[in-house]
C-alpha positions, -999 to +999 in steps of 0.1 A: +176+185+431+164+205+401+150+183+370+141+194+336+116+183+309+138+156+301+143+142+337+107+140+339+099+122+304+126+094+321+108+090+357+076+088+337+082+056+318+104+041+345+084+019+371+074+041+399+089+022+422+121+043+429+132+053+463+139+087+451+112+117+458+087+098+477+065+129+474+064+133+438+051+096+432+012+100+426+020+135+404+046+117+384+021+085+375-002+110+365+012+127+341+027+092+322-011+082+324-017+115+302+019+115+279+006+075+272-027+083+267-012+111+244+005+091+224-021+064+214-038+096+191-043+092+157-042+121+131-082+118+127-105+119+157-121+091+150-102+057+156-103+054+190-149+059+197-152+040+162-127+010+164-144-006+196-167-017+166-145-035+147-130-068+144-092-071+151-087-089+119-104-059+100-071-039+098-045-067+098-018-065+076-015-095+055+001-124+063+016-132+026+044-103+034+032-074+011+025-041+022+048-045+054+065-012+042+066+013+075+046+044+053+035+078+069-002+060+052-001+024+061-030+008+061-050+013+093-040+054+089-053+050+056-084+031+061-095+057+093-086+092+071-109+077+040-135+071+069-129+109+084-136+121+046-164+108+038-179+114+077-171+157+064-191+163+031-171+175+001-139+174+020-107+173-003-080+146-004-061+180+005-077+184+037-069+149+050-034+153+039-030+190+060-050+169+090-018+144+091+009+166+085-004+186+112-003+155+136+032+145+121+044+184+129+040+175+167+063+149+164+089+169+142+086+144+113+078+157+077+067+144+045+059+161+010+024+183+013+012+166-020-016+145-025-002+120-042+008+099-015-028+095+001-043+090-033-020+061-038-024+047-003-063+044-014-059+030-044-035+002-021-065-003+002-077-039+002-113-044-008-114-072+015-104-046+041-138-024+039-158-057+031-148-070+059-152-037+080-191-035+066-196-071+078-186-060+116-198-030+116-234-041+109-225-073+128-221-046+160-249-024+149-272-055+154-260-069+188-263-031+200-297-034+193-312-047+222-350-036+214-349-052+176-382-048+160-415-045+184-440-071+181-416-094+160-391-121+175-378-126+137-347-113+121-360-089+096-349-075+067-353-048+040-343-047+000-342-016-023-324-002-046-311+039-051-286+055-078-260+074-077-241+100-097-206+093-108-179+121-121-179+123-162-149+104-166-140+079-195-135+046-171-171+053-154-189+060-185-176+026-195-184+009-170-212+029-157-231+044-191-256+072-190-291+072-185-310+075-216-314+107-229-283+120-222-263+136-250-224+123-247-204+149-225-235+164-213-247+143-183-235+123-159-228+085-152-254+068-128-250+039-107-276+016-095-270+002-056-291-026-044-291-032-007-300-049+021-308-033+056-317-043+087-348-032+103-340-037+140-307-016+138-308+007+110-273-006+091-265-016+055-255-051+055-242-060+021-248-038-012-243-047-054-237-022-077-247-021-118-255+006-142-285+019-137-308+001-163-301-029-142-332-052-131-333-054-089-343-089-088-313-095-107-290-076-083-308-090-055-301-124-062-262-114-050-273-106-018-290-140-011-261-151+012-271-128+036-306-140+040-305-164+065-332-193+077-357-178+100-355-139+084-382-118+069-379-101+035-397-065+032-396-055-006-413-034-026-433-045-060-407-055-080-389-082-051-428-095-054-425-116-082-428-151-085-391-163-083-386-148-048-420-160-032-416-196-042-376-199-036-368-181-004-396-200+015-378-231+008-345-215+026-374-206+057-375-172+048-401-158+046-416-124+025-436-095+028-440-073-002-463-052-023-485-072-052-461-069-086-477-044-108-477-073-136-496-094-116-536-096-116-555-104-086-588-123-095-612-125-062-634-153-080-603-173-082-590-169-046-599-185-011-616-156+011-601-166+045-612-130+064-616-094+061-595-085+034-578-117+031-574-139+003-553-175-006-549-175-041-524-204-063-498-187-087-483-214-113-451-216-126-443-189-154-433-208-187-402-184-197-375-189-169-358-156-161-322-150-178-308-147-141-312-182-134-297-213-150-313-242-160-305-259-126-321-232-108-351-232-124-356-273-118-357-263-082-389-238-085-418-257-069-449-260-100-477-240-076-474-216-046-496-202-021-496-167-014-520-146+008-531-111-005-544-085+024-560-058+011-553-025+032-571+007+033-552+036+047-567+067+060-539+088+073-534+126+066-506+130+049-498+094+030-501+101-008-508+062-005-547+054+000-546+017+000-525-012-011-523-050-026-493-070+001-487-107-009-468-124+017-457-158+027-466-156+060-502-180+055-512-182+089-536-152+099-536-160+136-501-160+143-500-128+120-527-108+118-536-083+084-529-053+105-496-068+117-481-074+085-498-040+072-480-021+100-450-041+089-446-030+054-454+007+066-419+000+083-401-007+048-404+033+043-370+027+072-348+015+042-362+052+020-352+070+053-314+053+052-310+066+013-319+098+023-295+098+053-268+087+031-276+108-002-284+138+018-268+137+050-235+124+042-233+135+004-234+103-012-258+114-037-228+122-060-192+099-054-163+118-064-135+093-073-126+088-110-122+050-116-152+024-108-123+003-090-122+035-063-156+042-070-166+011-052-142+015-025-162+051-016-193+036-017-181+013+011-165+036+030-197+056+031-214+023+042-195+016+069-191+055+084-230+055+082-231+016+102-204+033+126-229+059+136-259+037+137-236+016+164-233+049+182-274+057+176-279+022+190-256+025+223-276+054+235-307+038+225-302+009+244-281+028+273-309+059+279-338+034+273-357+054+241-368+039+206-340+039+183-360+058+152-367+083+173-330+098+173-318+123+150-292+110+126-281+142+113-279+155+151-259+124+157-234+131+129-230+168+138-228+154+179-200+130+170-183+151+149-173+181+177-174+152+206-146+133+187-125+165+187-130+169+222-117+139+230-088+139+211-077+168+231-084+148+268-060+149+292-068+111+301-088+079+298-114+086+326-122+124+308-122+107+276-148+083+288-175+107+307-169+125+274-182+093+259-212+093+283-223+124+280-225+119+237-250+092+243-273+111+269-272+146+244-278+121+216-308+105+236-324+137+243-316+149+205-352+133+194-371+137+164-406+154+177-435+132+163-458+148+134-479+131+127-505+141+097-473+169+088-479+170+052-441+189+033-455+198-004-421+186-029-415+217-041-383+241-041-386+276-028-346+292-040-345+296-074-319+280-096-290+301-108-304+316-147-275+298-165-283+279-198-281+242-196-254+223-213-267+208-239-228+199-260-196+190-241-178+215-227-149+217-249-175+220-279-199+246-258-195+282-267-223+307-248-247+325-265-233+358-279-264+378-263-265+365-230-256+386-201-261+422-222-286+445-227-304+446-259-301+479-276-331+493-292-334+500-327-338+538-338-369+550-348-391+524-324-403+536-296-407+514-263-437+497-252-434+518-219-429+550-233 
């Protein structure tokens, strides 16, 4: 009996339990393994190695009703393309588009090749949505992360703060204004993100954004709920002030930061307690900070007790020669100088993350012209940088090698031409040695230790000789001279002649 295409498509759904052609039983299972495995794919590559990291609840539609409309960008397609953008620097709402109608052609379905139907899906996306997707995304990061931090049994946790550029647009400069210095129409809005990071796993865990003249103790004080009893709190001289030593300790957590650069240490007034060790008593300052009510305040014990290590450091290469730490952590046997010292070396982790997102992933300038979307960039970046820490952290944990030592940007470029390959599997069993064999090239992708490398900041290609904008563009008119050759006036003979 002679089938066609058709015939088969029908055998392969129906139970293979017919008593027609015996023989063609274990070919015909096969092939509905690969046509169902074919038709779980999604437009981007990425949904099936990144959702395993998610929550269920991350993508669910609502429950109240809205947004039940069957669109070409509902909200899971939606929430996967914006993640597929941002994982491709500088890629163009345009490309995403082309990347679904491409998928959509397969299935002989069409839709309009404008934009404006993925730009409007975005501007749909629930915040909640990505909020929630950062939470379990970090949430996984950490559970992946078998090793944690060595030499500490404590959660532990890093703040900073970076900045941003925005696109010149009237909403941003409103909401975000320019740095000072800035003529109007001639720079660029800048926006100030405070996060928190975890040391053991290498994801963002929460992040506020202001303009950029924003104090960080300010922002940091929204991140508080993530800061939970038994953590450690790395910060740099600014998270050292008074407020944060005395309150956290009475939430048992405990700090590790750099002496404020207001503060004076007075050895004549402190307890010597070791090498390089001091207990001094900091009162209560008399002004209470604008960022805390009056409540607030009434809480702040009158006197705290903070230990200062002194730290001298003598490798080749650190610009830094010593530091002042002031920490919370009093007792010096159960945490020795050089413990804590080697500690706050690690807080350099969180500078490393910035430079992975800013650099790596082109965050350093957002694209998206309202600060409502602007915010919803920013956490998509956050969560497609968590989603490859998860992946940095499986083959960590599965190939048995320290975490820091993997190349993020090897592990971006890796996941990038792995996911395509996958997409294009015949079934679930290639799909998964594909899987395998990411981790094991990412394992073996290490950064090669340097130590003493010393990379002067300076910029060998020379900028492009165009004059700087110094009016708005509308207003700016080039100099008449630039770009010809001045002609020489008669009768004067040239300096080379």
């Amino acid at each position: 009996m002679k089938l066609d295409v058709l015939s088969i498509g029908r055998y392969i759904y129906r139970p293979m339990n017919t008593p027609y052609f015996p023989a063609w039983r274990r070919k015909l299972a096969a092939v509905g393994r690969h046509t169902a495995h074919c038709r779980q794919k999604s437009p981007v590559e990425i949904e099936a190695q990144y959702g395993l990291f998610l929550s269920e609840r991350t993508l669910k539609p609502p429950e109240d009703g809205t947004r039940r409309r069957r669109r070409v960008f509902f909200l899971s397609r939606v929430f996967w393309c914006f993640l597929w953008q941002v994982l491709q620097p500088r890629t163009s709402c345009r490309a995403v588009v082309r990347q679904v109608q491409a998928f959509c052609e397969t299935e002989q379905r069409h839709f309009d090749e404008s934009t404006s139907a993925y730009c409007q899906a975005r501007g749909r996306l629930p915040i909640a949505c990505l909020q929630q997707a950062l939470a379990d995304s970090s949430r996984s990061a950490d559970h992946l992360s078998m090793q944690g931090v060595p030499g500490w049994t404590r959660p532990i946790k890093v703040v900073d703060a970076s900045s941003v550029r925005l696109p010149d647009t009237g909403e941003n400069r409103k909401r975000y204004p320019y740095p000072s210095g800035q003529r109007p129409g001639c720079g660029f809005p800048v926006m100030q993100v405070c996060g928190l990071y975890s040391l053991a796993s290498g994801a963002i865990l929460k992040t506020v954004q202001a303009p950029w003249s924003a104090n960080e103790v300010r922002l940091f004080k929204d991140l508080w709920p993530e800061l939970h009893s038994g953590d450690i709190l790395l910060g740099d001289r600014p998270f050292g002030a008074y407020a944060l030593l005395a309150l956290l300790p009475l939430r048992g957590i405990d700090v590790v930061t750099r002496l404020h650069q207001g503060r004076r240490f007075n050895r004549r007034q402190a307890k010597r307690i070791g090498t390089s060790q001091w207990l001094v008593t900091w009162s209560k300052p008399p002004q209470r900070p604008d960022y805390f009510t009056e409540t607030e305040w009434a809480e702040f014990p009158p006197q705290i007790t903070v230990r200062i290590i002194h730290v001298h450091i003598q490798q080749k290469g650190f610009r830094t020669t010593e530091m002042w730490l002031s920490t919370t952590l009093l007792d010096q046997l159960a945490h020795p100088a050089e413990q804590i010292a080697g500690l706050y070396l690690r807080r350099w982790d969180m500078e490393l993350c910035f430079r992975d997102l800013k650099t790596t992933m082109g965050m350093e300038e957002l694209r998206c012209r309202t600060p409502a979307m602007i915010h919803k960039e920013l956490l998509a970046f956050l969560i497609a940088h968590n989603l490859m820490r998860c992946l940095i952290a499986q083959a960590a944990s599965a190939h048995q090698v320290c975490r820091t030592r993997i190349s993020f940007k090897g592990a971006v470029d890796a996941a990038r031409s792995f996911n395509h390959a996958m997409r294009l599997t015949r079934s679930q069993r290639h799909a998964q040695r594909l899987y395998r064999r990411l981790l094991q090239i990412l394992a073996l992708d290490l950064v090669p230790l340097r130590p003493g490398r010393i990379e002067p900041r300076a910029v060998k290609r020379r900028p492009k000789p165009y004059s700087r904008l110094t009016k708005p563009r509308h207003l700016y008119r080039e100099l008449p001279h630039r770009g010809k050759r001045i002609q020489k006036k008669p009768g004067r003979k040239s300096c080379l002649s």
